[in-house]
N, C-alpha and C positions, 0 to 999 in steps of 0.2 A: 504494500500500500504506500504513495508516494503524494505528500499535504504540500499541498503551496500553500505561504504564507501571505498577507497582505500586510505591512507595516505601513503604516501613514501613507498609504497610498501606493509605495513601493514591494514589487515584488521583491521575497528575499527566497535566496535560494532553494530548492525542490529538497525536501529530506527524507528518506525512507528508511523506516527501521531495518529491512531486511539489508540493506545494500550497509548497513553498519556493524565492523565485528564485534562491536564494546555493546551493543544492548542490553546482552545478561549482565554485563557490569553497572550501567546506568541504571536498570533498572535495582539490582542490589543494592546501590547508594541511596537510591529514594525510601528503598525500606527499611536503611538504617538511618538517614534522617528522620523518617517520619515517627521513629521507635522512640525520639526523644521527649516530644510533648506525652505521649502515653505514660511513658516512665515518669516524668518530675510531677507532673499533672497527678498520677497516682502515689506521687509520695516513695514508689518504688525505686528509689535511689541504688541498689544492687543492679538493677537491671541496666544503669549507666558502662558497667560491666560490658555489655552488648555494643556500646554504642563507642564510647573513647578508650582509646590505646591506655597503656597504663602509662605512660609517660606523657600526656597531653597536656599542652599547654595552650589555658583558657584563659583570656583576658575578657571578662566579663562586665569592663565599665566600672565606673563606681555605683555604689559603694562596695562592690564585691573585689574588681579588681583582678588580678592578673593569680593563675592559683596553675602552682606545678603537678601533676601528677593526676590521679586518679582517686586517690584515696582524699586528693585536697579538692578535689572539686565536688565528690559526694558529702565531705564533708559541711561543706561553704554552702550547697544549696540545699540542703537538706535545715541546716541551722538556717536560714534566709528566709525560708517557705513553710518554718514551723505554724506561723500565725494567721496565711492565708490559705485559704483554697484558691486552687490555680484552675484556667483553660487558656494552653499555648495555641495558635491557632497557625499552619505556614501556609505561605501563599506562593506568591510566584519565585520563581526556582530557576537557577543557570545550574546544568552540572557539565564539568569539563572534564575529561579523562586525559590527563599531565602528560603519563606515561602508561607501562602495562600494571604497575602495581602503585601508582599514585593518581591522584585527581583533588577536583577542589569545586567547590559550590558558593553560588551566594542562593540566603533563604529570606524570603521577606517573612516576618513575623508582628503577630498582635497578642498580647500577653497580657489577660486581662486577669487579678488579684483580688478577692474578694473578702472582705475582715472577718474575721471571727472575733468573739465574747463582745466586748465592748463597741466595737468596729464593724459588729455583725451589720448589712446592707450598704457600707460602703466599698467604692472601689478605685482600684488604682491599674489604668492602662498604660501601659508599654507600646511602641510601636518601633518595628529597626529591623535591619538583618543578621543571618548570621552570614558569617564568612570563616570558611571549613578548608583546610586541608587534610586530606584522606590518605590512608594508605590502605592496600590489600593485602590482609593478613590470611593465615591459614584457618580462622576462625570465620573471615570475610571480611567486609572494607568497616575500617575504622577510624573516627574522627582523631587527629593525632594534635591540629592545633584548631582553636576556637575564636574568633575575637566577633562578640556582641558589638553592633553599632545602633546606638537610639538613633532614630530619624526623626523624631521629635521630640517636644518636651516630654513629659510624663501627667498624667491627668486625674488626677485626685486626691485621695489624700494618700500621702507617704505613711503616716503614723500608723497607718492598719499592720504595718512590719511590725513593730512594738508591740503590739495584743501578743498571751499566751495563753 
């Protein structure tokens, strides 16, 4: 099956899955980004395990910040997200394949925060991408660096982090 695209009036080039030998791998990356709002969203912070190398390096912005490793990133967002309930939401998606065992992504995201106890009905939105360099491990492809960019302010109140 081969789509033509129309961009702003421009055609851009004809692309067909079949005539591409990285599919299974594109398509592999999409199920290991999409694996990550399930995980944090469920609080299943193990399951990060699935998704980033153990030596990944995630710069998260502040106030979370730049966190080496695997064990520092489950830790950081798991303490971050103790107070809200989350829905990460990804939208539009670039996936490149680098070489045969590396690639990299940008994901646009909306990250919407929801208070608990005292904070119960209020919320605080995120808007930004991620931007992923991947490698293909023998497990399958894994996020190895991460860096969070806001695209915009932030929308509500901050203080719902605070509630425990």
């Amino acid at each position: 099956m081969k789509w033509q695209i129309v961009f702003f009036g421009s055609f851009l080039p004809v692309f067909s899955l079949g005539d591409n030998p990285d599919t299974a791998d594109y398509i592999a990356i999409r199920q290991t980004l999409s694996a990550y709002p399930f995980a944090i969203d469920s609080k299943n912070f193990d399951a990060l395990t699935n998704f980033f190398t153990e030596d990944v390096i995630a710069n998260y912005s502040t106030p979370i910040n730049v966190l080496n490793g695997l064990n520092a990133v489950k830790t950081a967002l798991s303490a971050s997200l103790a107070s809200v309930h989350t829905q990460h939401a990804l939208t539009t998606q670039l996936i490149n394949i680098d070489g045969p065992q590396t690639a990299s992504s940008k994901t646009y995201f909306t990250a919407s925060h929801f208070g608990l106890g005292v904070y119960e009905g209020e919320i605080l939105t995120a808007w930004g991408r991620y931007e992923d360099g991947l490698i293909k491990t023998s497990e399958g492809w894994r996020v190895k660096t991460r860096t969070l960019v806001y695209m915009a302010p932030l929308i509500g109140n901050a203080s719902i982090f605070g509630s425990q």
